[in-house]
C-alpha distance (Angstrom), angle and dihedral (degrees) to the residues before:
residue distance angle dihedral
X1 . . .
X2 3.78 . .
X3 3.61 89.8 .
X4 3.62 102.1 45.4
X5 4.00 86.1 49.1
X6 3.85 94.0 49.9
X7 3.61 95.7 43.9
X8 3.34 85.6 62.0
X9 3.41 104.7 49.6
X10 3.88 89.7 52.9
X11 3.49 102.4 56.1
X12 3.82 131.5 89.9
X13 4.31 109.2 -103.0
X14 4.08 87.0 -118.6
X15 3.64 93.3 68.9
X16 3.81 121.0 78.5
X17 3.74 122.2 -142.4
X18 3.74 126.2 -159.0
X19 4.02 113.1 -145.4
X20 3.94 110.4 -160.2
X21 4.25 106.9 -177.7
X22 3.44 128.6 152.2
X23 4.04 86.8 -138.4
X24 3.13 117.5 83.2
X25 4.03 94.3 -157.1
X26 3.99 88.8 67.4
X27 3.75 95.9 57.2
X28 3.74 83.6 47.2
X29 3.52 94.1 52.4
X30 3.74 88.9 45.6
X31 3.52 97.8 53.1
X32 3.87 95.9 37.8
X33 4.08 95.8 65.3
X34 3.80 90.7 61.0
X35 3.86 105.6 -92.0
X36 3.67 99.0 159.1
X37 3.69 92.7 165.0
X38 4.19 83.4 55.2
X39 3.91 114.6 103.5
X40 3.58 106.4 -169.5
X41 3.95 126.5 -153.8
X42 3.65 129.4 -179.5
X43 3.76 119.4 -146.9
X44 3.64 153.5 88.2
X45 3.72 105.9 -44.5
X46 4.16 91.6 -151.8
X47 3.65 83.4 48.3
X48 3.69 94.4 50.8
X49 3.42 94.0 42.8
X50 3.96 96.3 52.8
X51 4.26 92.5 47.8
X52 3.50 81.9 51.4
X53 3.51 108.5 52.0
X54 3.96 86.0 48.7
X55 3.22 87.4 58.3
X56 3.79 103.7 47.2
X57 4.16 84.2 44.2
X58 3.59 87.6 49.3
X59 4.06 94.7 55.3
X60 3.86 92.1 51.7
């Protein structure tokens, strides 16, 4: 949670971040300080990352 948070008080406004937790509390938290650029989902990350790879192989 610390990391997602910090992340996103670091970078610029422009770019978006994508915040994939399986707690719901740390998207929350995310959200609630004003990251506008901060998309938040809440899953799995292994999950995530697996349907995403797929896709990313399947675009090539």
């Amino acid at each position: 949670m610390l990391h997602s948070i910090g992340v996103g008080n670091m970078i610029p406004s422009w770019v978006t971040t994508v915040c994939v937790d399986i707690s719901v509390s740390t998207v929350t938290k995310l959200s609630d300080r004003g990251s506008a650029q901060a998309i938040g989902i809440v899953t799995d990350v292994g999950l995530f990352l697996s349907l995403l790879h797929k896709d990313l192989i399947g675009m090539t």
